[in-house]
Each structure stands twice: as C-alpha cells, then as structure tokens.
N, C-alpha and C positions, 0 to 999 in steps of 0.2 A: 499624513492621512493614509489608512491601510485600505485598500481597494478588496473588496471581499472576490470582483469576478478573478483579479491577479491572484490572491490566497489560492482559491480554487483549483485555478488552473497548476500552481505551482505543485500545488497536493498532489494531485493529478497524474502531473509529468514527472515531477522531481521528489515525490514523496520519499523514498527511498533514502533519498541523498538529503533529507532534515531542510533542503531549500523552504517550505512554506513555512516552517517554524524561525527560521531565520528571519523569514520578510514580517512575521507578526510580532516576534518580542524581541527581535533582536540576535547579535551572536555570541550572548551568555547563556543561550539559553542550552539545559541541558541536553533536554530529548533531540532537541535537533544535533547535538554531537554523539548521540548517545544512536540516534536507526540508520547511519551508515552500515555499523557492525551488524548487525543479522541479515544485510543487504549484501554486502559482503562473504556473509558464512554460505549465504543461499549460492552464490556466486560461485565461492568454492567445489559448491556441490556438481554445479553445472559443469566446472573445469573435471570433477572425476569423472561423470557419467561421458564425455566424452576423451578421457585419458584411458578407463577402464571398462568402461562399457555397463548395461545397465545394471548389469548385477550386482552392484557394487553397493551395498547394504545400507553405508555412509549416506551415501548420495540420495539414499531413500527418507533423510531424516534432512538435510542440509537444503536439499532444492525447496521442497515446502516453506520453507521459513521463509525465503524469499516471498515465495507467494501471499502467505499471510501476511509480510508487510507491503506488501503494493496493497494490495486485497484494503488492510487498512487504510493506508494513504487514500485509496480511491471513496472510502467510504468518510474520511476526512474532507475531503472535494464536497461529497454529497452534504455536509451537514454544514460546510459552510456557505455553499451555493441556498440552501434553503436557510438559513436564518434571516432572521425577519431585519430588515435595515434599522430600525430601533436598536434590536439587543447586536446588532453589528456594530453600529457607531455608539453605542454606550461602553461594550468591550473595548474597540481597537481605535477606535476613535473621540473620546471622551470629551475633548474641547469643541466638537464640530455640534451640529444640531443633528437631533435623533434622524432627521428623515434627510441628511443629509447625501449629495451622491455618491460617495464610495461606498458606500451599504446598499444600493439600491441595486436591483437585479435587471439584468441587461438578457438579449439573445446570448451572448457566448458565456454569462455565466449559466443559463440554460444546456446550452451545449456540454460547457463543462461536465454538468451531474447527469446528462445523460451518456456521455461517452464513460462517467468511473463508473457509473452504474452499469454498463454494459460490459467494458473493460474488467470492471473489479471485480465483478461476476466470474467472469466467465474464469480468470485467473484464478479465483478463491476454490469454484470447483475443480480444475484444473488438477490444483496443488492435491487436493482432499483424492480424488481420483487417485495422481499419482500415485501415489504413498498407498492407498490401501489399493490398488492393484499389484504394486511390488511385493507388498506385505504377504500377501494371500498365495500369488507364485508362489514366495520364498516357501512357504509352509506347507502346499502342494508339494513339491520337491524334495520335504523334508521326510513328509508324510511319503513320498516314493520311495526314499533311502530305508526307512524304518521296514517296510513290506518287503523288502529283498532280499 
C-alpha cells in the first residue's frame, strides 16, 4: 500500500535524489535514476561559485538546474498531496478500495503542500533571480569594456 502523505513528503525532502519515485514504482524506475544527475550538475555549480567566486559564468547556468529540480519535486509534493484518494488508490493502490486510507489526506499531508509550496516557491524564484541577475551584470560589464 503506497501512503500518498509518505509519497509527498518524500517529493518534498528527497525529490532531488529520485527517493518518491522509488517508493511509488519501485527501483526500475527510470526518472528516479535518471534526477540525481541535474541535482548533481546544480551541485557542481554551487562547488564553483564557492571555488571561484561569483563571476564564474558556468556556475550562472549550473546552480539553476538545481533549483528547477527541487522547485519540481516540490511541486510534485503539491499534486500529490492534493489528489483525490479515489484517483490515489486506483493509481498506487489498485487492490485496496477507492476510499481506502492511504489516499486519504491527513494534517501532515497538509503540511507537506504547504511547506513545497512555500519552499518550492521561494527556490524557483530564487534560481530565476539568480541567473538573470548574473546575466545582466555580466552584460553591464561588457557593455563598460565596449565604451572605453
């Protein structure tokens, strides 16, 4: 039986690292082997900007990615915190009865979509910010070199 508030939470915390796809189809499942790596690359990004410091152009395209995949995971949280315990236990649970309780929504599956909703928010602008505040310097600066 797949508990939908444990799916959620797992999205939540561990999205990154493919854990909620693991607990729903199991560990053949692609995408959960496959969003390590941009989790990873994001990772990398974060090891230059504090190797080389901000200006490091890479690290302008690397750290984002990360963000966009938590930013996802969190919004993976949200969608399955809000599915209706019908279409919950007829996906991940198909032997149980529709209105069964691991589809049913609890306070901390609540908690759950409202922490990635705040969290994955704030992360999603975050990354969007970064990147086109870098961007924009960079071209500032280029745009100085050129006038001299």
């Amino acid at each position: 039986m797949k508990n939908k508030t444990i799916a959620a939470w797992l999205a939540f915390l561990a999205g990154p690292l493919g854990l909620h796809r693991f607990y729903l189809y199991g560990f053949g499942d692609m995408l959960g082997w496959l969003l390590p790596i941009p989790s990873a690359i994001g990772l990398y990004g974060i090891q230059r900007v504090q190797e080389f410091g901000l200006d490091d152009q890479l690290s302008w395209i690397l750290i984002p990615i990360l963000g966009f995949i938590y930013a996802g995971c969190a919004l993976t949280a949200i969608v399955y915190g809000l599915t209706t315990p019908e279409k919950w236990n007829t996906k991940f649970n198909p032997q149980a009865a529709p209105d069964a309780g691991p589809g049913q929504t609890s306070w901390l599956t609540i908690g759950a979509i409202v922490l990635a909703l705040l969290i994955g928010t704030t992360v999603m602008l975050s990354s969007i910010v970064y990147s086109f505040q870098r961007y924009f310097e960079y071209q500032i600066e280029e745009a100085r070199k050129i006038s001299q």
